[in-house]
C-alpha positions, 0 to 999 in steps of 0.5 A: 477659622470657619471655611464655607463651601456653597454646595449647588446640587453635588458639586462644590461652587465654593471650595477651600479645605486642607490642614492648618499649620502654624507659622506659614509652614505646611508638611508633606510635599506642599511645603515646597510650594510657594505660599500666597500672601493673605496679608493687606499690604501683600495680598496675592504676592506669591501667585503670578501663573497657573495653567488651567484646570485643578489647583491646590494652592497655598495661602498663609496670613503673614500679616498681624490681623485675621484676614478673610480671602478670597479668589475672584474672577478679575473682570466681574468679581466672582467668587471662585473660592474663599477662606473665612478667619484666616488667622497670622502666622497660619497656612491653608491649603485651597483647592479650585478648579480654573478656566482660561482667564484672569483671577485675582485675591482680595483680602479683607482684613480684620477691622481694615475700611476697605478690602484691598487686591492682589495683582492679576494672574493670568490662568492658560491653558484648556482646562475646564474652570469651576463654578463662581458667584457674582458676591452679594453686597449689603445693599442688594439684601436690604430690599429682601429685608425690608419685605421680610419685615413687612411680614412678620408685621402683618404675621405678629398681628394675626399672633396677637389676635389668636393668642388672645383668643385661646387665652380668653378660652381659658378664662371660660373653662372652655378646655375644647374651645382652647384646644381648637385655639390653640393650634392656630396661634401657635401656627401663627408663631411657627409661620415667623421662623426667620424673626426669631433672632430678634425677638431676644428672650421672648423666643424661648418664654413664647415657644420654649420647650422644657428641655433643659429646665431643672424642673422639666415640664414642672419648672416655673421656667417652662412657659408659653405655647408648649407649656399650655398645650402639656396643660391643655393635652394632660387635663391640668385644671384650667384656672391653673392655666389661666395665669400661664395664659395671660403671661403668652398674651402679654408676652406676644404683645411685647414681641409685636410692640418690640419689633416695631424697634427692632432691625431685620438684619440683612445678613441674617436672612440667608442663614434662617433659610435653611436653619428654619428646617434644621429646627423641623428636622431636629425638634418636630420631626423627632417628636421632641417639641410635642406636648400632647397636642399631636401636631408636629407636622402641621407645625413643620408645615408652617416651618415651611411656609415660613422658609417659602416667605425667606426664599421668595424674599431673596429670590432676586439675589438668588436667581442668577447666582443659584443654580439650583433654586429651581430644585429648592422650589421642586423639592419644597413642592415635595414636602408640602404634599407629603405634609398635606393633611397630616397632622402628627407623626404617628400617622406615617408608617415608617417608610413615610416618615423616612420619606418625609425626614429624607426630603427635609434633610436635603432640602436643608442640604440645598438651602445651607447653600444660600447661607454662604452666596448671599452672604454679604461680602466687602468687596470695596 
């Protein structure tokens, strides 16, 4: 069971959290509260009021498929909070906060055409209602999706041009020229963040790191960009090269000539929007992806570029339902002047670096926020 919180800022936009428990029955003093069925046929059956204000309530899937539940807003549909994977026979226990209004269920079953709704429950009272989000359907995300494609077209014809580049360099024997190639290339491909699940293999055989080969920086495994930046940075003969170069040519051309077949999945988008500078974070931040060149951070620059281009493309959808793009947008301003004419780690003191590593980390923070509002949800 996978439940999602949308954080926005600090506080909880959508909220689900509480113990499972087996057969619809939940210990402690929540076992004499009454369990709202997740069920299709009985959606919502079990909730018929509440006052305004904190609820902790109870929903169990009493039906023989996993069910995805959510709470909605009766009159617009948003999405007040929501459990994902609600498998039969289990319970979960979800907290809300609720104004004065009319709220609803939907469950959408597993392999079910359609979400099916609970009756309307009518919430009295004064207190103070939480957050919602108005849920994203598949067809608001294919417009973002087509500009995104766009892109990576645009952007895999500049890899192409490059990578030929450098490899034409190494034919020469010309170890300066390759390395002044070498960085634009593999910028090119870093600027791409978002595609790399449609590139398949290619991703690893392109830009894999040696981590995890049985034969480390040796294996025949390790190819690509960071296989040539070892050789380039390490003084490896350059007709020894010249192979390992021709293989990132050909396999450049492959993922350009594949991606004209291939979908960008729109639902994939708001996921690489944070996971782009989760990779930053883990690999180039670390020091774990560099091979000798030095230029972690001009990498973790185009990382950015890249997350700038996912964003831009889902501003539409996010505009009115993300409160807090305007601090996204302020604090990739941050990151962009503290990666500014910086090209490797070693040149920040420690106190930069744990700057540097502090404005990534919450970024990622804010941005795991559009992997949950524009998910595509069923609504009908």
């Amino acid at each position: 069971m996978r439940v999602s919180p949308i954080i926005v800022g600090a506080a909880v936009l959508l909220a689900a959290s509480g113990d499972v428990a087996s057969g619809g029955a939940v210990g402690g003093a929540a076992a004499h509260r009454r369990v709202i069925d997740a069920a299709a046929g009985r959606c919502g059956a079990g909730w018929t009021a509440a006052r305004a204000g904190r609820q902790t309530l109870l929903v169990g899937n009493t039906g023989a498929a996993v069910a995805e539940v959510t709470l909605v807003d009766a009159a617009t549909g948003a999405v007040h909070a929501e459990v994902e994977g609600l498998a039969p026979g289990t319970v979960r226990t979800l907290r809300v906060r609720l104004g004065a209004g009319a709220y609803r269920f939907r469950c959408a079953v597993e392999d079910a055409v359609d979400p099916v709704v609970g009756p309307v429950v009518r919430v009295a009272g004064p207190g103070r209602g939480g957050p919602a989000v108005v849920p994203v359907g598949e067809g608001d995300l294919y417009g973002p999706a087509r500009s995104y494609r766009a892109y990576v077209t645009s952007g895999l014809e500049t890899l192409v041009s490059r990578t030929e580049r450098l490899r034409d360099a190494i034919h020469r024997r010309d170890r300066d020229a390759a390395k002044a190639a070498w960085l634009p290339a593999h910028l090119a491909y870093a600027r791409l963040g978002a595609a790399y699940g449609a590139f398949g293999d290619l991703a690893d055989a392109v830009d894999g790191l040696p981590r995890g080969l049985p034969g480390g920086v040796r294996d025949p495994g390790f190819t690509g960009f960071h296989r040539l930046e070892r050789g380039l940075w390490h003084g490896e003969q350059m007709p020894a090269l010249a192979p390992v170069a021709d293989r990132l040519a050909r396999d450049v051309q492959a993922l350009r000539t594949g991606f004209r077949d291939e979908r960008v999945d729109p639902a994939d988008l708001p996921l690489r929007a944070h996971e782009i500078l989760e990779d930053t974070l883990r690999f180039e931040l670390t020091g774990a992806a560099d091979q000798g060149s030095g230029t972690e951070l001009r990498t973790a620059a185009a990382h950015l570029e890249g997350t700038r281009e996912v964003v831009g493309v889902l501003r539409p959808v996010l505009r009115t339902r993300f409160p807090a793009l305007a601090a996204v947008d302020a604090w990739m301003d941050r990151l962009t002047a503290q990666l500014s004419g910086r090209s490797s780690l070693a040149e920040l003191s420690r106190e930069a670096r744990g700057r540097l590593n502090g404005t990534v980390g919450r970024l990622v923070e804010l941005l795991a926020s559009v992997a949950t509002i524009a998910r595509p949800r069923r609504t009908r």
